[in-house]
C-alpha positions in Angstrom: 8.8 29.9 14.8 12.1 30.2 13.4 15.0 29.5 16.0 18.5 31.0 16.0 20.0 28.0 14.8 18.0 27.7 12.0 18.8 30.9 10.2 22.6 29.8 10.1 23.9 27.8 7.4 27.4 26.6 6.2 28.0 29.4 3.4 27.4 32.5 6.1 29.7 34.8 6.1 31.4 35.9 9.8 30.3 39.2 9.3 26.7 38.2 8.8 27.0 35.4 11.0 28.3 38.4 14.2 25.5 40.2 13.2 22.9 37.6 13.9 24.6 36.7 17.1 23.7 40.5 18.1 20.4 40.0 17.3 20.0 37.1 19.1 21.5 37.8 22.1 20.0 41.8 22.3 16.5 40.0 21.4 17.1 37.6 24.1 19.0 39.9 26.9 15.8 42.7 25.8 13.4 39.9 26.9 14.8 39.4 30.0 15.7 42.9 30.5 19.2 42.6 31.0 19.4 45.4 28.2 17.7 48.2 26.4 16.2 48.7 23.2 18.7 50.9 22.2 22.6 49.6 23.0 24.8 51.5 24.9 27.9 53.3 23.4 30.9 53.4 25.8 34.5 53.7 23.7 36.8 53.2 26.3 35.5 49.5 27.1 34.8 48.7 23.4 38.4 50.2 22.7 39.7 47.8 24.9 38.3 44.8 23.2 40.9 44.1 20.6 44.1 44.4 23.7 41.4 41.8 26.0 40.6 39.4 23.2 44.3 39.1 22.2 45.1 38.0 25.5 42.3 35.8 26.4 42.5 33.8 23.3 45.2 31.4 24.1 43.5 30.5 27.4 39.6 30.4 26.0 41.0 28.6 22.7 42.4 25.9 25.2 39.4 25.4 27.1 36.9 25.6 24.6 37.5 21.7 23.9 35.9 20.4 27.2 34.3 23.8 28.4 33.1 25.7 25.9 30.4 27.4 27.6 32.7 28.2 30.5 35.0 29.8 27.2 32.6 31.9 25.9 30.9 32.8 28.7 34.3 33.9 30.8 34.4 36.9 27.9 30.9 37.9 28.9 32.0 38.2 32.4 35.1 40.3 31.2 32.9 42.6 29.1 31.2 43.1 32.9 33.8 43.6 35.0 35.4 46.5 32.3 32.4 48.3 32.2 32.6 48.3 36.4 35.9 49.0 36.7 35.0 52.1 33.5 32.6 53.0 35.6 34.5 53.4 39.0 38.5 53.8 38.7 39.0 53.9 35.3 41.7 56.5 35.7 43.7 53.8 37.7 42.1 50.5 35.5 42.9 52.2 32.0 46.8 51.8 32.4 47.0 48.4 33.9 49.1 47.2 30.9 46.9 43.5 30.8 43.2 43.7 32.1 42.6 40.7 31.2 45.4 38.7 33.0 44.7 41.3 35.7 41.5 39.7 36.5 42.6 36.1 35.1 45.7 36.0 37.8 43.3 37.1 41.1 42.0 33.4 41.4 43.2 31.8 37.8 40.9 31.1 35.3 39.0 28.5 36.2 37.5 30.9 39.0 37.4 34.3 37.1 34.0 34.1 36.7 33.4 34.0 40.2 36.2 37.0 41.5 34.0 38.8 38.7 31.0 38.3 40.8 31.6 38.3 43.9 34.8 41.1 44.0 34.5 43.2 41.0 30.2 43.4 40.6 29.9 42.5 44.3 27.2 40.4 43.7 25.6 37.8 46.5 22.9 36.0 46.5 19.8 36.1 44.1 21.9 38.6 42.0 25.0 36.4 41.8 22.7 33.2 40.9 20.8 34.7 38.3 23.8 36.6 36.6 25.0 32.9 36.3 22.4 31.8 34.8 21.7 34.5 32.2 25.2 34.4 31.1 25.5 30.4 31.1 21.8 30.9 29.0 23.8 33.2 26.4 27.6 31.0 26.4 24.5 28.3 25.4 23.3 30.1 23.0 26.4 31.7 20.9 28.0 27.9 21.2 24.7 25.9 19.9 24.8 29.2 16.9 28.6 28.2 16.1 28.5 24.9 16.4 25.4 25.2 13.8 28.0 26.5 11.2 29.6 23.7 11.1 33.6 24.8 10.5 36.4 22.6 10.2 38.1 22.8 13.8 41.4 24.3 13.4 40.4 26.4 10.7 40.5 30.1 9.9 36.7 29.8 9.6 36.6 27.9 13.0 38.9 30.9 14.8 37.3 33.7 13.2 33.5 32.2 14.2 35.6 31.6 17.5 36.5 35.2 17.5 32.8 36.6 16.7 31.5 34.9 19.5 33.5 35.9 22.3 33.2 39.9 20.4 29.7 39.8 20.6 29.8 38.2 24.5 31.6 41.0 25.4 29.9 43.6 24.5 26.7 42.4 25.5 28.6 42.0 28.8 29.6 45.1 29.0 25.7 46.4 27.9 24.2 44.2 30.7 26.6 46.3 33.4 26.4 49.3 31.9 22.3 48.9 32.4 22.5 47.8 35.6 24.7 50.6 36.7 21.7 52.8 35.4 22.9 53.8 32.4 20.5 54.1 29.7 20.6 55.3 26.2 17.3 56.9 24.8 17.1 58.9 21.4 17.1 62.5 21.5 14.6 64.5 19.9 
């Protein structure tokens, strides 16, 4: 069986190497049926990608030397939490001018993730644990993936790949909520 790891190598390109970070993780979320077959589509979170990432950068770029799951997988939380907040207020959560340090500043950033769960998802419990756990499982994943493309820290390369991975968290973030809010995309006839 061929693993994830195994398909990279050093000459991928980021776009390809994205790509087979959404295959992985869809594959993977689709097995524990975090996800459907076929991907949402919500604009308004994945237009506020680009304003999120810009922010978080600084912080998950910092962290990502002694924590990198905790890095990657903070952005998989985020990707949650604006599909929530899309899904509830967003007439109030679309102009808060920094969503990101919105949520960062509630309980800092070592703590996001849990303000996530526990005030944003409401999560207790079984719920809370196991959303740890699957996100942790994916933060493994999408690190052991870059890691396995071996870029020169401090690089372009290294950023971008940086970059690609958080993208793909948050979206797949965002997916997982938009699922378990019972949104489902199914193709017409």
């Amino acid at each position: 069986m061929r693993t994830f790891a195994n398909v990279f190598n050093k000459n991928c390109d980021m776009e390809s190497f994205e790509e087979l970070l959404r295959k992985d993780l869809h594959q993977f979320l689709l097995s524990m049926k975090e996800v459907d077959e076929r991907m949402p589509e919500c604009p308004d979170v994945e237009e506020k990608w680009e304003e999120i990432a810009k922010a978080y950068i600084p912080d998950g770029i910092r962290e990502f030397q002694d924590f990198p799951s905790a890095s990657l997988g903070w952005m998989m939380y985020i990707g949650m939490a604006v599909a929530k907040m899309w899904d509830t207020e967003w007439e109030i959560y679309s102009k808060i001018e920094d969503l990101y340090v919105y949520m960062r500043d509630k309980r800092g950033y070592d703590a996001m993730d849990e303000y996530i769960r526990e005030e944003v998802l409401l999560l207790q419990g079984v719920d809370y644990t196991v959303l740890e756990k699957v996100t942790g499982e994916c933060a493994s994943r999408v690190y052991n993936a870059l890691m396995h493309q071996h870029l020169e820290p401090g690089t372009k390369d290294a950023f971008n790949g940086y970059v690609a991975c958080l993208h793909q968290l948050y979206l797949f973030g965002a997916a997982m909520q938009l699922k378990r809010m019972g949104y489902h995309m199914t193709k017409m006839n």
